[in-house]
CHARMM-style PDB file with segment names, atoms N, HN, CA, C and O in Angstrom:
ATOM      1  N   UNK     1      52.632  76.309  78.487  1.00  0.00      PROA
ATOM      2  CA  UNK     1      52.924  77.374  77.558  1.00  0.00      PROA
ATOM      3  C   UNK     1      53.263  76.745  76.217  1.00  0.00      PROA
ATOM      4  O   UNK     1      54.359  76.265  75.926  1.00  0.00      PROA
ATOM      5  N   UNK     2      51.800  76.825  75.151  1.00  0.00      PROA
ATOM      6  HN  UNK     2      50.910  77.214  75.388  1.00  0.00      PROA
ATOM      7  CA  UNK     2      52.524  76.112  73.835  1.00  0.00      PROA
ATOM      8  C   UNK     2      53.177  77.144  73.162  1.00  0.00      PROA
ATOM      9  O   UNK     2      52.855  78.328  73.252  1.00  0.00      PROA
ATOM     10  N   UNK     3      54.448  76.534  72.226  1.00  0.00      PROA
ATOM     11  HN  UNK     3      54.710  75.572  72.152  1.00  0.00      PROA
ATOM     12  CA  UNK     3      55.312  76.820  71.373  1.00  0.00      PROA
ATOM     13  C   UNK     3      54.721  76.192  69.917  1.00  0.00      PROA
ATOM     14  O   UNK     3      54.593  75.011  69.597  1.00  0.00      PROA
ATOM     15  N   UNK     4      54.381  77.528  69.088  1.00  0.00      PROA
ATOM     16  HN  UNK     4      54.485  78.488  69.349  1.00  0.00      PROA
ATOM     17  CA  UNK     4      53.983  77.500  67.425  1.00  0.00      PROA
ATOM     18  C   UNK     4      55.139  77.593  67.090  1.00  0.00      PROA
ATOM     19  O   UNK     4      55.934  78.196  67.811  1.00  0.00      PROA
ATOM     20  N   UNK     5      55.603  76.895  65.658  1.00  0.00      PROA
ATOM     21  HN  UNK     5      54.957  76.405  65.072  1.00  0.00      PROA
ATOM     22  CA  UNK     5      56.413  77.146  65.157  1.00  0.00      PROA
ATOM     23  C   UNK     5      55.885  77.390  63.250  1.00  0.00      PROA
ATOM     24  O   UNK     5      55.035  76.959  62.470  1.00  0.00      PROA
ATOM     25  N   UNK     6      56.657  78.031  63.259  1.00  0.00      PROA
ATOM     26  HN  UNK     6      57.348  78.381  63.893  1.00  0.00      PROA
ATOM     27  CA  UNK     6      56.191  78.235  61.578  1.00  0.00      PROA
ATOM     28  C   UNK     6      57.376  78.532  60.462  1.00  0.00      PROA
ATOM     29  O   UNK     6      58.282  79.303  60.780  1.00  0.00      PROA
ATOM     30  N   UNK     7      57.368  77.999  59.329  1.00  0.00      PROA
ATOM     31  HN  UNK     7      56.632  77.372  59.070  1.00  0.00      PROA
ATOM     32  CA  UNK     7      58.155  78.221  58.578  1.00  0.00      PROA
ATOM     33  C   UNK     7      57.375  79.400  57.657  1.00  0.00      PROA
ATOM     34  O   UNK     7      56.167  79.434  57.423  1.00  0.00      PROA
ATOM     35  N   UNK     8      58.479  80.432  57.162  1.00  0.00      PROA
ATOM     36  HN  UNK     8      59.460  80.405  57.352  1.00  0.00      PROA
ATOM     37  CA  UNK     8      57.709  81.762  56.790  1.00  0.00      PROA
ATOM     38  C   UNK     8      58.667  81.928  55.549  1.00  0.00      PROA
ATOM     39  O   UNK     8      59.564  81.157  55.210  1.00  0.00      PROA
ATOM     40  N   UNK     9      58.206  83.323  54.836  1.00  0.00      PROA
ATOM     41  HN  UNK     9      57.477  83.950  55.112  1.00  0.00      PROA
ATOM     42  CA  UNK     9      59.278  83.221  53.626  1.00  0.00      PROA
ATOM     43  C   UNK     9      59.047  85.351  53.731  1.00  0.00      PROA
ATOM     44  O   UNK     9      57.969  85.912  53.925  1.00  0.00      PROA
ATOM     45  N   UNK    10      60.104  85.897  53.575  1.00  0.00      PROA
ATOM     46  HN  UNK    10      60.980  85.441  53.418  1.00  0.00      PROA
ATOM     47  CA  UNK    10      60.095  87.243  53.331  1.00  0.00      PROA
ATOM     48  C   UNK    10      60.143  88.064  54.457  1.00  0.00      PROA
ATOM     49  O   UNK    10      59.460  89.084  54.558  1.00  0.00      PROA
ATOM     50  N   UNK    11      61.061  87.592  55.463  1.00  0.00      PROA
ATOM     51  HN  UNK    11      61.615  86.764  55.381  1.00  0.00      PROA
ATOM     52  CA  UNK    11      60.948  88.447  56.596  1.00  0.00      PROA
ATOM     53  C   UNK    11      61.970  89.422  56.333  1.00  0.00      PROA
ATOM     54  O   UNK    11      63.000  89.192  55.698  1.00  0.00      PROA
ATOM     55  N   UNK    12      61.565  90.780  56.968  1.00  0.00      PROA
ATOM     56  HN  UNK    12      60.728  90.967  57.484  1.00  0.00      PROA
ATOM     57  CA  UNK    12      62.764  91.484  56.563  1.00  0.00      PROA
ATOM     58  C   UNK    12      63.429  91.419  57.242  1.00  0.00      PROA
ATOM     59  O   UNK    12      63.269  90.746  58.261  1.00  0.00      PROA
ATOM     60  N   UNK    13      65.042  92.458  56.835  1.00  0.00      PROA
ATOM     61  HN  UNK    13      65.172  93.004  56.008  1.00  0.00      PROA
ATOM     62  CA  UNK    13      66.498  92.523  57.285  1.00  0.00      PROA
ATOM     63  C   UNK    13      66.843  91.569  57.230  1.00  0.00      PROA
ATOM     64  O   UNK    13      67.567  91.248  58.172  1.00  0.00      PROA
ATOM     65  N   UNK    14      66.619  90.623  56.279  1.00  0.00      PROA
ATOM     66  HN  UNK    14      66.031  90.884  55.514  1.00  0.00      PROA
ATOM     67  CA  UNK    14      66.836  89.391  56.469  1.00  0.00      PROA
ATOM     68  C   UNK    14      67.657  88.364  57.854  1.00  0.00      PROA
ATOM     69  O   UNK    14      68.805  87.976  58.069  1.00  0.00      PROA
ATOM     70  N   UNK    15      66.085  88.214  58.680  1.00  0.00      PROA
ATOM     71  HN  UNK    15      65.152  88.530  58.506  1.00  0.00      PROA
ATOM     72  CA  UNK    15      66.163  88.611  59.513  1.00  0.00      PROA
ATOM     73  C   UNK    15      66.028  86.666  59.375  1.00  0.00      PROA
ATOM     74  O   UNK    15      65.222  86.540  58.453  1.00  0.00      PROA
ATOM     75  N   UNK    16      66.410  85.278  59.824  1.00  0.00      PROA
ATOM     76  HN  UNK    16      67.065  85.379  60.573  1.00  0.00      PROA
ATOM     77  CA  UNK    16      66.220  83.850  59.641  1.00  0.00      PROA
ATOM     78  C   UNK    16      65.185  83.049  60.685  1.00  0.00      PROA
ATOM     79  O   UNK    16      64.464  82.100  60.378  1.00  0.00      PROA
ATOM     80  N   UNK    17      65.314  83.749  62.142  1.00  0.00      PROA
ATOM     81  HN  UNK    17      65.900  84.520  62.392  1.00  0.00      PROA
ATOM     82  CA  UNK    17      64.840  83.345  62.760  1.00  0.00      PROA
ATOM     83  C   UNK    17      64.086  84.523  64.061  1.00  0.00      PROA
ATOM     84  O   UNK    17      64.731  85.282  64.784  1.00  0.00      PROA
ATOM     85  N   UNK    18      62.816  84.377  64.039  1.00  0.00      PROA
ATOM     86  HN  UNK    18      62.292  83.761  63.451  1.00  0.00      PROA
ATOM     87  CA  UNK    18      62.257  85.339  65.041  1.00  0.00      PROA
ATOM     88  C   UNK    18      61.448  84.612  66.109  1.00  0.00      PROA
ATOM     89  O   UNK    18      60.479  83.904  65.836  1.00  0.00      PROA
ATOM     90  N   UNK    19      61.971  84.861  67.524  1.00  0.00      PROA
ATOM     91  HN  UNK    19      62.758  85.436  67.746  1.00  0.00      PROA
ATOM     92  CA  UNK    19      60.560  84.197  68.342  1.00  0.00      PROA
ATOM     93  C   UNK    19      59.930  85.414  69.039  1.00  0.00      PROA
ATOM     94  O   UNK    19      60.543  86.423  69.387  1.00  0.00      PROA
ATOM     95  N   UNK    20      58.476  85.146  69.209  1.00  0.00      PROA
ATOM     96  HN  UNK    20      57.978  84.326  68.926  1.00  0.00      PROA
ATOM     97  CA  UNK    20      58.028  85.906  69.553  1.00  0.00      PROA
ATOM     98  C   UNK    20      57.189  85.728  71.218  1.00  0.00      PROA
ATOM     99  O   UNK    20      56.096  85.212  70.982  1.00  0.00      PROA
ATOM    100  N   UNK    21      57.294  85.903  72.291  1.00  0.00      PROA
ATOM    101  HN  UNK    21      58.182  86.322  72.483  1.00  0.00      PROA
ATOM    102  CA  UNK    21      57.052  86.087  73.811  1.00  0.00      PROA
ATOM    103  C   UNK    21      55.582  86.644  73.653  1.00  0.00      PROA
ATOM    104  O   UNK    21      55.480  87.870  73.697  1.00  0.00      PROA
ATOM    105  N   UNK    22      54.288  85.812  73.451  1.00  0.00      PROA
ATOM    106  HN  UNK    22      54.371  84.816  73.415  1.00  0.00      PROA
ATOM    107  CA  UNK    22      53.000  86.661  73.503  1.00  0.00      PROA
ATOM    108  C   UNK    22      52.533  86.628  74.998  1.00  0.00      PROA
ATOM    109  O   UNK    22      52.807  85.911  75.960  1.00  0.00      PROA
ATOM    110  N   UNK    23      51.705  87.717  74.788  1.00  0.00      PROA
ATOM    111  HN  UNK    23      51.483  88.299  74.006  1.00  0.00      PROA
ATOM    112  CA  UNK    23      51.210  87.885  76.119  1.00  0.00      PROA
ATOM    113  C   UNK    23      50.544  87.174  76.626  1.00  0.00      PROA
ATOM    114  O   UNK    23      50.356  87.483  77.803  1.00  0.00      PROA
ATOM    115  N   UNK    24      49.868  85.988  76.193  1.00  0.00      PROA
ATOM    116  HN  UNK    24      50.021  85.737  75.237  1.00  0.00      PROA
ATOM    117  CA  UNK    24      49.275  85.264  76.571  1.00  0.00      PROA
ATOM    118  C   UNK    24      49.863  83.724  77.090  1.00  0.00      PROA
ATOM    119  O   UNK    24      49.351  82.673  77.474  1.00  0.00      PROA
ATOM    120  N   UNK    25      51.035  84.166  76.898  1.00  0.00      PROA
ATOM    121  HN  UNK    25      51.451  85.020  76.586  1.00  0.00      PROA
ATOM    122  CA  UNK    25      52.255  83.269  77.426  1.00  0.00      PROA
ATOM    123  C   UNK    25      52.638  81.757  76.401  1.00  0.00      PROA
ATOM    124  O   UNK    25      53.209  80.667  76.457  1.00  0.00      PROA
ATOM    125  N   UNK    26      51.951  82.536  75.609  1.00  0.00      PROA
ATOM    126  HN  UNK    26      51.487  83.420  75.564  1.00  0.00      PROA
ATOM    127  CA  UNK    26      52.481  81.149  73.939  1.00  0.00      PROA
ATOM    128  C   UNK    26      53.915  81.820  73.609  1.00  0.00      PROA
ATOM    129  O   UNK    26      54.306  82.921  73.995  1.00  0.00      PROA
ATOM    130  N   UNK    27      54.516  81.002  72.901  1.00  0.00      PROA
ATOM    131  HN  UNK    27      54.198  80.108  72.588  1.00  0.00      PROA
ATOM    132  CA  UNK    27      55.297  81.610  72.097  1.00  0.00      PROA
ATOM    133  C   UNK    27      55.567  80.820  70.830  1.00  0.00      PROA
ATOM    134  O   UNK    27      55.767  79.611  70.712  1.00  0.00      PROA
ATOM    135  N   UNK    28      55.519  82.058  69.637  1.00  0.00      PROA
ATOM    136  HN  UNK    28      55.357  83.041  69.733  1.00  0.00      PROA
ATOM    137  CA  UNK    28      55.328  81.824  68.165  1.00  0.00      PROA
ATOM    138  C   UNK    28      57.174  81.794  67.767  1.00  0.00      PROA
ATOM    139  O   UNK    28      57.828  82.757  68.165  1.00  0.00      PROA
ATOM    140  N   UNK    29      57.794  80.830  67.105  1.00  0.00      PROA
ATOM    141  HN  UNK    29      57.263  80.047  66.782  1.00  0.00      PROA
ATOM    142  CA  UNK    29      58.912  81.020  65.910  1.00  0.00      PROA
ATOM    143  C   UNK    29      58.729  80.803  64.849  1.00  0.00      PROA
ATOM    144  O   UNK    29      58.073  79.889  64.348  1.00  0.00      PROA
ATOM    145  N   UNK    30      59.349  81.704  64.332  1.00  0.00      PROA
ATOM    146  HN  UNK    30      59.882  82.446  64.739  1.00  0.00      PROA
ATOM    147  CA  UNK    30      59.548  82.199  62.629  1.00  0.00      PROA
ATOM    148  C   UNK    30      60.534  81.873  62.309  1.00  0.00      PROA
ATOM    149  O   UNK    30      61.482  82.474  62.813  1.00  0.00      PROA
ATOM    150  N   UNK    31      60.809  80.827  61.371  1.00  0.00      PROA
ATOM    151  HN  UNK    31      60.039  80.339  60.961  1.00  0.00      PROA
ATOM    152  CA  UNK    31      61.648  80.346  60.481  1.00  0.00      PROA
ATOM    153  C   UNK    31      62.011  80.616  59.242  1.00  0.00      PROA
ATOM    154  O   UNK    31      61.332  80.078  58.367  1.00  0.00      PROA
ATOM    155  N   UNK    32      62.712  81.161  58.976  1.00  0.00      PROA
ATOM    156  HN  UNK    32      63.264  81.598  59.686  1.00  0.00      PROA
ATOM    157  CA  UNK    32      62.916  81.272  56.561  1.00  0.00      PROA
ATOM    158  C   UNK    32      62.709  79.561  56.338  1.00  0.00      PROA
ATOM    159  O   UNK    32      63.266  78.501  56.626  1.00  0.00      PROA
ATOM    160  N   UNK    33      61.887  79.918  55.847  1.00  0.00      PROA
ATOM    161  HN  UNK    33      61.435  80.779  55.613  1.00  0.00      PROA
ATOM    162  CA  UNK    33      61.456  78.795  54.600  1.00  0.00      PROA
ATOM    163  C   UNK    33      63.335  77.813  53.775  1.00  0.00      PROA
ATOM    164  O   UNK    33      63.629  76.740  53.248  1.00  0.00      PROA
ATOM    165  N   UNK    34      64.068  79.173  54.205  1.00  0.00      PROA
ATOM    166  HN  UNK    34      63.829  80.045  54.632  1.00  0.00      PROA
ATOM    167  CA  UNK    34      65.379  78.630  53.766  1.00  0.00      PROA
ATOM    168  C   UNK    34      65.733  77.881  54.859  1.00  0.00      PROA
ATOM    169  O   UNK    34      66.561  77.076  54.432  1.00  0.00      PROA
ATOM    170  N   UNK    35      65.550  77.679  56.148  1.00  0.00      PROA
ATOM    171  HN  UNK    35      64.878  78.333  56.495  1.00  0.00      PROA
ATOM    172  CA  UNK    35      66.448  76.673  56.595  1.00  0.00      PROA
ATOM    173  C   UNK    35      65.485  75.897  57.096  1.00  0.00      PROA
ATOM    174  O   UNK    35      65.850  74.764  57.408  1.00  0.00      PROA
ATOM    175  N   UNK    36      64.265  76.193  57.280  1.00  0.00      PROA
ATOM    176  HN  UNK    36      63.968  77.114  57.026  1.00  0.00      PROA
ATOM    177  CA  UNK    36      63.322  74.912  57.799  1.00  0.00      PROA
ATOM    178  C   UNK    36      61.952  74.707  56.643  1.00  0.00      PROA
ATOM    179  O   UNK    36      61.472  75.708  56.110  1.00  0.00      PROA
ATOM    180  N   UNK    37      61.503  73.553  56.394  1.00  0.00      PROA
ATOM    181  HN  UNK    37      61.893  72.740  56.826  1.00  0.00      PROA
ATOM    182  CA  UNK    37      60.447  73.581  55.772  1.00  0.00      PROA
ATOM    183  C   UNK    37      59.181  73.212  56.391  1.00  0.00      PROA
ATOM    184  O   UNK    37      59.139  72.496  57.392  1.00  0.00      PROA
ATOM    185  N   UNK    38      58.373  73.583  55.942  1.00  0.00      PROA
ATOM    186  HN  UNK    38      58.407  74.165  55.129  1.00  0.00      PROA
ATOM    187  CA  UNK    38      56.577  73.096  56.713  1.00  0.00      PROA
ATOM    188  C   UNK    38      56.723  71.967  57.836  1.00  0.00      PROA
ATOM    189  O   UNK    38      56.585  72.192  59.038  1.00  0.00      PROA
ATOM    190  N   UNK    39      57.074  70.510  57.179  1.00  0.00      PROA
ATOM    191  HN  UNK    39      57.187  70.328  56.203  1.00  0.00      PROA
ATOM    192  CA  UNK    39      57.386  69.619  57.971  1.00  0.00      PROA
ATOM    193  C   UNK    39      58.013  69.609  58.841  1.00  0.00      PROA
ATOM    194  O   UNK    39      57.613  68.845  59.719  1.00  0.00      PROA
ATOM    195  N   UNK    40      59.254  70.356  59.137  1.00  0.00      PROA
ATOM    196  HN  UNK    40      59.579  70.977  58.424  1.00  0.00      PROA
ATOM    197  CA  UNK    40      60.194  70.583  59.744  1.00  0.00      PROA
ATOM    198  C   UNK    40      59.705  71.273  60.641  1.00  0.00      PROA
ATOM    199  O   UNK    40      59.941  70.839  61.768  1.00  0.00      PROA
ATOM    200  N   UNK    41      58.948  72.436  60.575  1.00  0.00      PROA
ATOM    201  HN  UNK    41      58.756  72.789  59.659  1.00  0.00      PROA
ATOM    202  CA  UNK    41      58.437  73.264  61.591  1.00  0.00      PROA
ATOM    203  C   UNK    41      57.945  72.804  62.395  1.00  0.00      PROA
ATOM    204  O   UNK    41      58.187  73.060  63.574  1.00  0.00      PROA
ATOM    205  N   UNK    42      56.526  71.422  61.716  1.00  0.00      PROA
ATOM    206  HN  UNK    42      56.329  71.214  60.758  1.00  0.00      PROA
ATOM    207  CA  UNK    42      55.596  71.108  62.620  1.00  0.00      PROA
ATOM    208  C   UNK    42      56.218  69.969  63.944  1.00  0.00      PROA
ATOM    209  O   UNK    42      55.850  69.864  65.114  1.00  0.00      PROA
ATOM    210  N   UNK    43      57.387  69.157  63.099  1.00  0.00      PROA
ATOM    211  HN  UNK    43      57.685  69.242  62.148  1.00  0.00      PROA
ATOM    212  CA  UNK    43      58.128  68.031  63.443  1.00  0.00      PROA
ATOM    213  C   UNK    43      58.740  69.102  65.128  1.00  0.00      PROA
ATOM    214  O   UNK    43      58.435  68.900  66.303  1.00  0.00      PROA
ATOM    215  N   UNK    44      59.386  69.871  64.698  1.00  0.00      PROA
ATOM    216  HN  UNK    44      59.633  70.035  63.743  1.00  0.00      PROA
ATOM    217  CA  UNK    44      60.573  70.929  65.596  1.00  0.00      PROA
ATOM    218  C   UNK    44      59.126  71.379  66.701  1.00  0.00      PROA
ATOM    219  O   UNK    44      59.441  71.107  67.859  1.00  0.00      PROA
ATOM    220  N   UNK    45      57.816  71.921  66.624  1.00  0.00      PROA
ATOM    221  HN  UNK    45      57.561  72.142  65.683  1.00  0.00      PROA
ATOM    222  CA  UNK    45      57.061  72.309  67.101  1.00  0.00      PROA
ATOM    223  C   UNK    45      56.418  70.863  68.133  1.00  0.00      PROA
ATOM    224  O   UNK    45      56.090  70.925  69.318  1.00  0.00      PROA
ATOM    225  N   UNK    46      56.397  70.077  67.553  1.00  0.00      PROA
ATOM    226  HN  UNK    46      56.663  70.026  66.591  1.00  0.00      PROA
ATOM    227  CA  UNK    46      55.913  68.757  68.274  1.00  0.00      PROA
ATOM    228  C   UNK    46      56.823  68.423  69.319  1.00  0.00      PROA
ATOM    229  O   UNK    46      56.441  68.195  70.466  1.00  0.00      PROA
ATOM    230  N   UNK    47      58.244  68.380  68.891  1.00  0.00      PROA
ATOM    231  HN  UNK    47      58.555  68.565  67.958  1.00  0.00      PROA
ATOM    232  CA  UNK    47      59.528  68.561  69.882  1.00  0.00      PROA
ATOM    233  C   UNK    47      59.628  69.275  70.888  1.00  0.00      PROA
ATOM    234  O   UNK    47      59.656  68.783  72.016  1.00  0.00      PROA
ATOM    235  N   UNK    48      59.698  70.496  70.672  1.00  0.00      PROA
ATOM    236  HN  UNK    48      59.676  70.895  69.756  1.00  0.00      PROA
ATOM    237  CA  UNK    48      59.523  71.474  71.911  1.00  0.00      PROA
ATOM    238  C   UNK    48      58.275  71.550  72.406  1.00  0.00      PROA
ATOM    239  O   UNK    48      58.365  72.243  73.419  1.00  0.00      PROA
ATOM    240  N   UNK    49      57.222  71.235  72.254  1.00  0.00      PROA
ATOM    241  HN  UNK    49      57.149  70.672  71.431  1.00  0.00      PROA
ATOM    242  CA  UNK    49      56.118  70.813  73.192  1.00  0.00      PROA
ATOM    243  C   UNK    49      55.528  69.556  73.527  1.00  0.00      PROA
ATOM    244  O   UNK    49      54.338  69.357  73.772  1.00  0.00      PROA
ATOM    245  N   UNK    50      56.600  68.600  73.517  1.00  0.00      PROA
ATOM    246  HN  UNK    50      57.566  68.762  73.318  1.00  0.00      PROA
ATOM    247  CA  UNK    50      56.276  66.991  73.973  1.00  0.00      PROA
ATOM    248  C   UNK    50      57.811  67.524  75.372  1.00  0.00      PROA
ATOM    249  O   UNK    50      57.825  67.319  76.586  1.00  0.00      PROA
ATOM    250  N   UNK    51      58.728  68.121  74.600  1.00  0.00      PROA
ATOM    251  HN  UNK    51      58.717  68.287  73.614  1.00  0.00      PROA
ATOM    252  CA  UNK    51      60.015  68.255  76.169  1.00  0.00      PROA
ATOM    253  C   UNK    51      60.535  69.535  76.902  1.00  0.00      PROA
ATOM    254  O   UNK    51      61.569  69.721  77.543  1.00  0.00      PROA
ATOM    255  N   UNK    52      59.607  70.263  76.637  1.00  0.00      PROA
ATOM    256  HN  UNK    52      58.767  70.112  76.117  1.00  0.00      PROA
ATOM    257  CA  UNK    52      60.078  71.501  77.341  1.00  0.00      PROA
ATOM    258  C   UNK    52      58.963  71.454  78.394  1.00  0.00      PROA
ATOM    259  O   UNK    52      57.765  71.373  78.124  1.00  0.00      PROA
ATOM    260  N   UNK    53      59.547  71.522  79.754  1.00  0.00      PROA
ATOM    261  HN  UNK    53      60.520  71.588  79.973  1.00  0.00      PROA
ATOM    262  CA  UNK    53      58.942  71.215  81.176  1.00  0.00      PROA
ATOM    263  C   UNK    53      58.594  72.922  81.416  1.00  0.00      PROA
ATOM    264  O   UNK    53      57.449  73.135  81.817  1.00  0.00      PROA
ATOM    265  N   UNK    54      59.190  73.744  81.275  1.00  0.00      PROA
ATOM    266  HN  UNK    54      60.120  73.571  80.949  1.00  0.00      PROA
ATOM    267  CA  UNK    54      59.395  74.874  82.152  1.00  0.00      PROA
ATOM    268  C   UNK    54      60.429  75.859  81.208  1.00  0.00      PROA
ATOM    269  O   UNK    54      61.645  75.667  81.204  1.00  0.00      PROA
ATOM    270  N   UNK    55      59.755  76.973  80.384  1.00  0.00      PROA
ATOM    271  HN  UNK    55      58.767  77.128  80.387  1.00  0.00      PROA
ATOM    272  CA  UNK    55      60.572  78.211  80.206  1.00  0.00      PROA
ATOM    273  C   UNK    55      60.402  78.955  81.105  1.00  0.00      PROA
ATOM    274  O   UNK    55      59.536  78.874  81.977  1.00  0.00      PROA
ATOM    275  N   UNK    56      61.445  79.977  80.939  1.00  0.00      PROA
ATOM    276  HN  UNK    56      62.148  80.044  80.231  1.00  0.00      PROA
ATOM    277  CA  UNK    56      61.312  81.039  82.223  1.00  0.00      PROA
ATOM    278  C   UNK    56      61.891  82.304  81.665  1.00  0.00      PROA
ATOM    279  O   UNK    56      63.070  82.541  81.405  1.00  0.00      PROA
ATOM    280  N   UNK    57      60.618  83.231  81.502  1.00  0.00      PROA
ATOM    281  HN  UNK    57      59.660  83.038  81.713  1.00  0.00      PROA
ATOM    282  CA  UNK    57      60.929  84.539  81.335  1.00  0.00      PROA
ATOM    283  C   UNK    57      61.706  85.502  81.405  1.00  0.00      PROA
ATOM    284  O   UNK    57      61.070  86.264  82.132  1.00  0.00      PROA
ATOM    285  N   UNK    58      62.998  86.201  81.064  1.00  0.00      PROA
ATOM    286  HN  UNK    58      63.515  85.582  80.473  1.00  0.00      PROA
ATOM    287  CA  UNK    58      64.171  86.989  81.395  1.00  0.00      PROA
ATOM    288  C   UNK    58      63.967  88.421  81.325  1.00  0.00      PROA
ATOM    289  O   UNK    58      63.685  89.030  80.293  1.00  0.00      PROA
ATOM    290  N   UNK    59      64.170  89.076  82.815  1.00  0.00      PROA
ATOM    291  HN  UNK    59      64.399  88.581  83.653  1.00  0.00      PROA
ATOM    292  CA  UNK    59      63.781  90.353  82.459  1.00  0.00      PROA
ATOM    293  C   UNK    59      64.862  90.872  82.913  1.00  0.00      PROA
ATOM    294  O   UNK    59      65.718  90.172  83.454  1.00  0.00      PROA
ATOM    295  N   UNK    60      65.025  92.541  82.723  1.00  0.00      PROA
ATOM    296  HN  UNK    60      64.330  93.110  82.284  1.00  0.00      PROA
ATOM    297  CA  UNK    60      66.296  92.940  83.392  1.00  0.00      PROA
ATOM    298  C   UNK    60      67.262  93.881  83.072  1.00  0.00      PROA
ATOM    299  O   UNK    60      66.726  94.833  82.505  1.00  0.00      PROA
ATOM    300  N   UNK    61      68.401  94.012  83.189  1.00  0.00      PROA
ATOM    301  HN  UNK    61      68.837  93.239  83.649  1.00  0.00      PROA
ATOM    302  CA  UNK    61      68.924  95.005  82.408  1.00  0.00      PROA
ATOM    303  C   UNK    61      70.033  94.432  81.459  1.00  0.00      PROA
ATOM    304  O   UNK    61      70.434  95.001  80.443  1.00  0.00      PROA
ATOM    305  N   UNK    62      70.692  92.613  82.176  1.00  0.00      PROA
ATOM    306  HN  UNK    62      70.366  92.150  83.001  1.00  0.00      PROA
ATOM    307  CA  UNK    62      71.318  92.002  81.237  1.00  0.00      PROA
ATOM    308  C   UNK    62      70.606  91.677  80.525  1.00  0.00      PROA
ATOM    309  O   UNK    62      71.312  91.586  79.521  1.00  0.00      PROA
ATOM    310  N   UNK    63      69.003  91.217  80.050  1.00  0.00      PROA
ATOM    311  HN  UNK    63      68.429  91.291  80.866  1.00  0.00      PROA
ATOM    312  CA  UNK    63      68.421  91.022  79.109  1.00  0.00      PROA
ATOM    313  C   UNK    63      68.817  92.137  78.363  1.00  0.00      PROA
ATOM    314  O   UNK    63      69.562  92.125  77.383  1.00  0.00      PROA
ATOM    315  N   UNK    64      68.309  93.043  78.852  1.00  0.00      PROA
ATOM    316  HN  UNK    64      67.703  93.053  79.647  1.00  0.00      PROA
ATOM    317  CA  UNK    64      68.068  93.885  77.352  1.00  0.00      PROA
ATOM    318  C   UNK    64      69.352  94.688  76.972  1.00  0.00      PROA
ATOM    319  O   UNK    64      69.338  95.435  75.993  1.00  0.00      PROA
ATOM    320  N   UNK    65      70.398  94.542  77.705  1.00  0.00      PROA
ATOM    321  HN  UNK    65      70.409  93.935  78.500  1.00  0.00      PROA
ATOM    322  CA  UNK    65      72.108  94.413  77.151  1.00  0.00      PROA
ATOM    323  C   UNK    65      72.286  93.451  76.369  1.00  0.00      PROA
ATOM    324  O   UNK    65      73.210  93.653  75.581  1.00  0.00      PROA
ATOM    325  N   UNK    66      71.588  92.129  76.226  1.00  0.00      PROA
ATOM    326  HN  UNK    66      70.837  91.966  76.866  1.00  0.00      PROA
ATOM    327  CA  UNK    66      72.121  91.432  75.337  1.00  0.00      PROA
ATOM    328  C   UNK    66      71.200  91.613  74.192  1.00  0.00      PROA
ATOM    329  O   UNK    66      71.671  91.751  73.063  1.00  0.00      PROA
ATOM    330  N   UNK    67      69.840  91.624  74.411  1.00  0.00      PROA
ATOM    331  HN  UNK    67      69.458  91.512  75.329  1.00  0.00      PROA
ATOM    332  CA  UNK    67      69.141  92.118  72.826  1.00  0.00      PROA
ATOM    333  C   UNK    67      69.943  93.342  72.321  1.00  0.00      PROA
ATOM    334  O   UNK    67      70.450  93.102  71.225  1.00  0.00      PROA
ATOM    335  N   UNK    68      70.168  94.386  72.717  1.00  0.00      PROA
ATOM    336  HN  UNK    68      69.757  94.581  73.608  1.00  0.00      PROA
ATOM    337  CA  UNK    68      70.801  95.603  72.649  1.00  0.00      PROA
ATOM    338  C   UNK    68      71.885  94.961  70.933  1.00  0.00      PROA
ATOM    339  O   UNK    68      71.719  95.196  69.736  1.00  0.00      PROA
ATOM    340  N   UNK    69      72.857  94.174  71.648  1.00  0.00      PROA
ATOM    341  HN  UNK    69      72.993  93.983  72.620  1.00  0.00      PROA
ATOM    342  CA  UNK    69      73.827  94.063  71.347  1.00  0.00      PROA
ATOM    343  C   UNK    69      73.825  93.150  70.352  1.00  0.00      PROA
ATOM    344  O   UNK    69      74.720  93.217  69.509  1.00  0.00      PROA
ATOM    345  N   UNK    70      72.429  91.732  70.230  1.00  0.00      PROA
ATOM    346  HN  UNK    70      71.702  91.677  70.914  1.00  0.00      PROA
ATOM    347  CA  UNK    70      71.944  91.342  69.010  1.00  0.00      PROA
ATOM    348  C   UNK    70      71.199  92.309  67.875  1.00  0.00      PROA
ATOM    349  O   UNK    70      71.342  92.268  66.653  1.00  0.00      PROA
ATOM    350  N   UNK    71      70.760  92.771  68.292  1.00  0.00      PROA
ATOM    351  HN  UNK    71      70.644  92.804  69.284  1.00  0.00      PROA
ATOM    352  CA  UNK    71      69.547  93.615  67.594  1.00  0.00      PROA
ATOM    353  C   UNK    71      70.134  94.674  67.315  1.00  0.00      PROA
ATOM    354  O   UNK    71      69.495  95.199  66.404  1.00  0.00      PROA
ATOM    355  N   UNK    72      71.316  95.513  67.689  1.00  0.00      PROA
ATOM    356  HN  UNK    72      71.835  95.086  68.429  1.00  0.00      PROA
ATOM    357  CA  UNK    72      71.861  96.740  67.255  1.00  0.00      PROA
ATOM    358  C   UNK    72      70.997  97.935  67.778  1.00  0.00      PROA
ATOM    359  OT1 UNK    72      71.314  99.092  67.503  1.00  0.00      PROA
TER     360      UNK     72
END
């Protein structure tokens, strides 16, 4: 399961960091340009896909109690 990472600029609610769970079992993060830059992304992206063995999907009702409670 590769992990994209990207540094972005103008997300709303100023919102710093977004990952996104695709269906195709990648997953994309969104960075502000304010705390990571291009390099940084690709560097952080090379990282988590040279050592991450195994994510594992969270489904449930404490999942979505805790987005609930991030996300408002």
């Amino acid at each position: 399961m590769p992990v994209r990472v990207v540094s972005v600029a103008g997300m709303p609610y100023n919102v710093q960091i977004w990952v996104e769970d695709c269906d195709d079992g990648d997953f994309n993060i969104y960075i502000d340009k304010s705390l990571i830059k291009d390099d940084g992304a690709l560097a952080l992206q090379e990282i988590f896909n040279s050592t991450i063995t195994c994510w594992k999907r969270l489904d449930g009702p404490m999942v979505r109690t805790a987005l609930r409670a991030v996300t408002g």
